[in-house]
C-alpha positions, 0 to 999 in steps of 0.5 A: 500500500502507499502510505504517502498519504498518511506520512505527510498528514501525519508530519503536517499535523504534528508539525502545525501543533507545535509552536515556536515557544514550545520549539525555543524559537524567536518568533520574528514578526507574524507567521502565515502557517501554523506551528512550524516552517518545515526549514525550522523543523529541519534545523530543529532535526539538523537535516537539509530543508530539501531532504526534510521536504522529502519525507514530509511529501511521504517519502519515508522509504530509506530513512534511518532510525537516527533520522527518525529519531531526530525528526520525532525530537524535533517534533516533540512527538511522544512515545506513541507518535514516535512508535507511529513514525517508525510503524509508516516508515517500515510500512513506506518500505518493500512488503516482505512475501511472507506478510503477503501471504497471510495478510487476508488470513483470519487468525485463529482462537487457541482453544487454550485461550477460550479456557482462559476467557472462560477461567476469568469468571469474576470479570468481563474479558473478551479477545479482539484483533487490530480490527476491533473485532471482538473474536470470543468472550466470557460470559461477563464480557458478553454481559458488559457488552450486551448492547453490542453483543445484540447486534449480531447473532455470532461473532465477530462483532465490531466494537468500531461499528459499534461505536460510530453506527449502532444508534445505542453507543452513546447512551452506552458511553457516558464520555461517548466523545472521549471513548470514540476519539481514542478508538480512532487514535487506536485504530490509526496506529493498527492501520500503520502496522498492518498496512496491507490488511485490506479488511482493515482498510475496508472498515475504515473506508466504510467509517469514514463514509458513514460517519462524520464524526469518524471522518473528522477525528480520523483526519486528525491524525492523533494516536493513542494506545490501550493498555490501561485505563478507566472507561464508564458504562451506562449498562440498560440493565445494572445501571452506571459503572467505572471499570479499570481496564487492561490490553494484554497482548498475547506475544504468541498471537500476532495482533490479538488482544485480551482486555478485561475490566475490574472493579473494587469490591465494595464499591458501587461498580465493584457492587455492580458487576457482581449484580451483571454476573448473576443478571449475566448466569440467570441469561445463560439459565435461561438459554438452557431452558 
């Protein structure tokens, strides 16, 4: 894929946000761009104008880590941004026949992995790909999620889809605004390490066209990681919950995620989510019937 596109708009975009103050920069007089010149952010990384211009037009092919480097700390990007850099150059370069090969393959849930879902009987766990697809879950995850979950007989569901095209996800979302900008960032950094998914390609291009609220944080190119956090629901059935959250990435399993939420035991949520689990085991009574 040509990601020329995404290097420069994502160059521009860290470039524009960073001011000749923050730089150490004398501004002299007033300045017709916003941010920086591409001639300081040269200086600032101790390259030529013209080789600077260069990778700014997405041409990041060949460029070296001690470049890349220099250009992140001349752009004061973060460690995200700087993870993101490297993940569009190795992207800018020749596509290795192996990556070919398996891109359009769907990987595969280890039975040993549903036994750990499964293990996990105090909290919501569920497994997803880069894509967002929700590829298995507990029982307490399948709760949690249940407005999701009702969107679709079988998995995968797609918590993207969710987010930006299910009539439900606001109200599910009480910081919807918060949530859906960090999905984005998210889903930007999974675009840049496996840019030759064409699914992955796909579900952003329907985002884009469906969803104007995607297109607009899409475009403005900010990455974010999930690892860890704290994230509010408004369940339909137990009402209001704050749950910590953690992303393990599974090291044998290229691109699979395991997230789980908690909460304190006696605490509202903590009382919560014990009120989910057994809402959730009297649902699954109920199927046997």
């Amino acid at each position: 894929m040509d990601n020329r596109n995404e290097v420069r708009a994502f160059l521009t975009s860290r470039r524009a946000k960073l001011s000749t103050q923050q730089a150490g920069i004398p501004a002299h007089g007033s300045r017709r761009v916003a941010g920086l010149r591409r001639g300081e952010v040269a200086a600032l990384a101790g390259v030529s104008v013209e080789y600077y211009t260069r990778l700014e037009r997405g041409n990041l092919g060949g460029a070296s880590d001690s470049v890349l480097e220099a250009v992140a700390r001349a752009l004061q990007l973060d460690e995200t941004e700087i993870a993101h850099l490297h993940h569009l150059a190795r992207a800018a370069g020749p596509t290795p026949a192996r990556v070919r090969a398996r891109r359009d393959k769907a990987p595969e849930v280890r039975p040993a992995i549903r036994r750990v879902l499964e293990s996990m009987t105090g909290v919501p766990a569920f497994l997803r790909n880069h894509r967002f697809d929700i590829l298995a879950a507990n029982s307490l995850g399948m709760a949690l999620y249940a407005p999701m979950f009702a969107a679709s007989a079988a998995l995968p569901v797609n918590s993207m889809r969710f987010s930006f095209l299910n009539p439900h996800a606001q109200a599910f979302y009480p910081d919807w605004a918060q949530v859906g900008r960090s999905a984005v960032a998210a889903l930007r950094i999974a675009a840049a390490q496996h840019p030759h998914d064409q699914q992955l390609m796909n579900l952003i291009g329907e985002l884009s066209m469906r969803s104007d609220t995607f297109r607009t944080w899409w475009a403005a190119q900010d990455v974010y990681m999930h690892r860890h956090g704290v994230k509010r629901f408004r369940h339909p059935t137990v009402g209001e919950l704050e749950l910590a959250y953690e992303g393990l990435e599974l090291s044998g399993d290229e691109g699979l995620t395991i997230v789980t939420y908690s909460a304190e035991p006696g605490t509202p949520s903590g009382d919560g989510l014990a009120l989910l689990a057994t809402w959730a085991a009297t649902q699954e009574t109920g199927s046997r019937l």
